[in-house]
Backbone as CSV, one residue per row, in Angstrom:
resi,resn,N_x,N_y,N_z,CA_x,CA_y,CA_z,C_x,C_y,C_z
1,UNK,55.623,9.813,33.326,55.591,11.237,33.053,56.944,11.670,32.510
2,UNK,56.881,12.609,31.813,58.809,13.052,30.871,59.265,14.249,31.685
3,UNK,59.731,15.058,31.415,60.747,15.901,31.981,59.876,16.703,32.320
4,UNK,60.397,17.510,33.923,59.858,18.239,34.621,59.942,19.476,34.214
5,UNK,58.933,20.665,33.628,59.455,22.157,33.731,60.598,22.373,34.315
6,UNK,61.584,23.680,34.020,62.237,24.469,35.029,61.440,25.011,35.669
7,UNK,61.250,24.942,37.279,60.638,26.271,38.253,59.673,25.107,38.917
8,UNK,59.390,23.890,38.030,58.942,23.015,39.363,59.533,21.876,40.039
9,UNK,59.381,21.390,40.876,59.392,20.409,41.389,58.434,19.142,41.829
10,UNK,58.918,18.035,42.234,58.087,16.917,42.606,58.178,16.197,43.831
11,UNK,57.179,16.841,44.178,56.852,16.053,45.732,55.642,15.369,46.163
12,UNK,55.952,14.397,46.845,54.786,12.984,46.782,54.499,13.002,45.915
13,UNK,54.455,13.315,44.420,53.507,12.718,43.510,52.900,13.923,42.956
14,UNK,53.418,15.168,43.501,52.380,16.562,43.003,53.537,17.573,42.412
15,UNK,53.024,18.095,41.100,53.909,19.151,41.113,54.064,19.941,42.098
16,UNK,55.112,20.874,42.530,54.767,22.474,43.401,55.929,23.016,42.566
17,UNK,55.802,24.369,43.039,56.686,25.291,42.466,58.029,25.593,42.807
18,UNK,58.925,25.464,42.731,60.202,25.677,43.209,60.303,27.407,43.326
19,UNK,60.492,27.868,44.419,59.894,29.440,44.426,61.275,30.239,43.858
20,UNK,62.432,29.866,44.367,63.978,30.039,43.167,63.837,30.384,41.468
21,UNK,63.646,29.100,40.862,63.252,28.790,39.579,62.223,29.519,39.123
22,UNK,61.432,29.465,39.688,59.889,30.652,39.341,60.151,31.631,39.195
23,UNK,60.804,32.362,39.709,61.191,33.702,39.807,61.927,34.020,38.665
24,UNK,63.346,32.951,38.516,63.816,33.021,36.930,62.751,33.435,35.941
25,UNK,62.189,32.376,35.713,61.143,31.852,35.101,59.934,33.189,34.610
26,UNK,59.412,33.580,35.576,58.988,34.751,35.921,59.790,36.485,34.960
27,UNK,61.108,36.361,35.456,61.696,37.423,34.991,61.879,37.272,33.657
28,UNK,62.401,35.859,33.073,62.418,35.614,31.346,61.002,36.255,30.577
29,UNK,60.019,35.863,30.684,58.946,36.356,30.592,58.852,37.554,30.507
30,UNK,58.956,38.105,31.796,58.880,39.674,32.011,59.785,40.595,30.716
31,UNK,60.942,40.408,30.914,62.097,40.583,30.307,61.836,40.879,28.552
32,UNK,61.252,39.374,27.826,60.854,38.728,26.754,60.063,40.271,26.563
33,UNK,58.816,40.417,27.249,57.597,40.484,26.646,58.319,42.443,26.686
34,UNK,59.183,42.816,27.803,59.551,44.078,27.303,60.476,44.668,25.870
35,UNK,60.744,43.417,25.032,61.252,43.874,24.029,63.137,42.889,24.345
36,UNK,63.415,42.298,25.232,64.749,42.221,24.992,64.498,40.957,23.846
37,UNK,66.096,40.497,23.933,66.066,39.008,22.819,66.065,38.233,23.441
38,UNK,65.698,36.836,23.089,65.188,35.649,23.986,66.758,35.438,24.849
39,UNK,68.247,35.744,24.125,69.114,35.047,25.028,69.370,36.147,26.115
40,UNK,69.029,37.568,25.785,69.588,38.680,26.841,68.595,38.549,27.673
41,UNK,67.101,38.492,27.743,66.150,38.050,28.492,66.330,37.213,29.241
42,UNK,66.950,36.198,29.057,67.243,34.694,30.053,68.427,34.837,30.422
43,UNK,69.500,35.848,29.964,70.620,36.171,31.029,70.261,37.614,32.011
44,UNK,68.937,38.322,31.867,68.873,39.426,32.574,67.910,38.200,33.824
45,UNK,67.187,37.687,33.508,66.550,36.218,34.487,67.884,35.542,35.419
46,UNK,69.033,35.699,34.891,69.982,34.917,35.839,69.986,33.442,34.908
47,UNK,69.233,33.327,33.594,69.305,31.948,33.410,70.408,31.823,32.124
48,UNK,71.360,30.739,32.364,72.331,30.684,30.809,71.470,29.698,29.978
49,UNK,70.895,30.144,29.339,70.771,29.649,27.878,70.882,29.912,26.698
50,UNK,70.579,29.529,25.495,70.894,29.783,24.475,69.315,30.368,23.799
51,UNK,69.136,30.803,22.886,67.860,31.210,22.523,66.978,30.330,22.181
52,UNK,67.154,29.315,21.776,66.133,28.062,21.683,65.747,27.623,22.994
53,UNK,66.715,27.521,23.962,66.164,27.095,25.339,65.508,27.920,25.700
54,UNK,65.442,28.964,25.899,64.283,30.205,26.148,62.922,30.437,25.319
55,UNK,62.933,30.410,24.291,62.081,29.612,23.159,61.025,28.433,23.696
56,UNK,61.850,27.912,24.051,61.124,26.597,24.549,60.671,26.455,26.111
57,UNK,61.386,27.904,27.179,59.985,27.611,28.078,58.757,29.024,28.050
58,UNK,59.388,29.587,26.776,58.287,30.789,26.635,56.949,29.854,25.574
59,UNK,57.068,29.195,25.184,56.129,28.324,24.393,55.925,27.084,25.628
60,UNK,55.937,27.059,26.457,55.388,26.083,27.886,54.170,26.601,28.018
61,UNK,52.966,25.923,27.638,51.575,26.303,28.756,51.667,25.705,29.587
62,UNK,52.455,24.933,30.703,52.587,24.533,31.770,52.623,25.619,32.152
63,UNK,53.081,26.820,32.139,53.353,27.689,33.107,52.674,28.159,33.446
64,UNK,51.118,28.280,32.345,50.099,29.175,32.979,49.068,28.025,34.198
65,UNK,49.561,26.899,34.461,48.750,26.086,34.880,47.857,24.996,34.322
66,UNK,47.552,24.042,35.040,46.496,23.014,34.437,46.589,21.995,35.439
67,UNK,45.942,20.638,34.649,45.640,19.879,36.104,46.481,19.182,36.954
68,UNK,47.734,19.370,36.703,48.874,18.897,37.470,50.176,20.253,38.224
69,UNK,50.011,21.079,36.898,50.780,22.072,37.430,50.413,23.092,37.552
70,UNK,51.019,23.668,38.940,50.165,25.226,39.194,50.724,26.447,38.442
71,UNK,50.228,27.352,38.075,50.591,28.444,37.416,51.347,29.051,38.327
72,UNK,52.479,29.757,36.819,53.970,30.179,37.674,54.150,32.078,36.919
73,UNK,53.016,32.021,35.728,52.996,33.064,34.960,51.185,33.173,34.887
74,UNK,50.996,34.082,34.708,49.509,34.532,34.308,49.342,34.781,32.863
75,UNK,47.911,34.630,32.405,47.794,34.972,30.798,48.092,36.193,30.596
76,UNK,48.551,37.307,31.366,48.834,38.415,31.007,50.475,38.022,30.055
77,UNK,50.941,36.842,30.822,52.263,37.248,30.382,52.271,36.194,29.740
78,UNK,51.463,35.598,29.205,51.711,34.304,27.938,52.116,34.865,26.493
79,UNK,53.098,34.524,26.228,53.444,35.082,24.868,52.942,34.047,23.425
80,UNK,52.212,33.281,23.957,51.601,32.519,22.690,50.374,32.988,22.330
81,UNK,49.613,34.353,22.864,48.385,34.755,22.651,48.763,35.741,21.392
């Protein structure tokens, strides 16, 4: 398997959610979808990145869930729709 999302973790063998990270995770999103820019969005989240790194977990459908990882965002807040 390749690199883990930010916001989860791996235990025995299962994703779960890192409830810390989620919350980031969570607020980028939030943040995003009210109009800020991807890098002020992920520093109002608490997260330092650059705008491509934010980019790249707002384009994650891991986040909305599937068969390994549990949803950390809802389709309300998917910005690829």
């Amino acid at each position: 398997m390749g690199h883990t999302p930010y916001g989860y973790r791996i235990e025995n063998g299962r994703a779960v959610i890192d409830e810390k990270q989620a919350h980031q995770v969570r607020g980028l999103f939030e943040s995003y979808i009210l109009g800020l820019s991807l890098k002020d969005a992920a520093e109002k989240a608490g997260l330092k990145l650059f705008h491509g790194s934010a980019g790249r977990i707002l384009r994650n459908r891991k986040y909305l869930g599937d068969d390994y990882y549990p949803a950390i965002i809802d389709k309300a807040m998917d910005c690829q729709q």
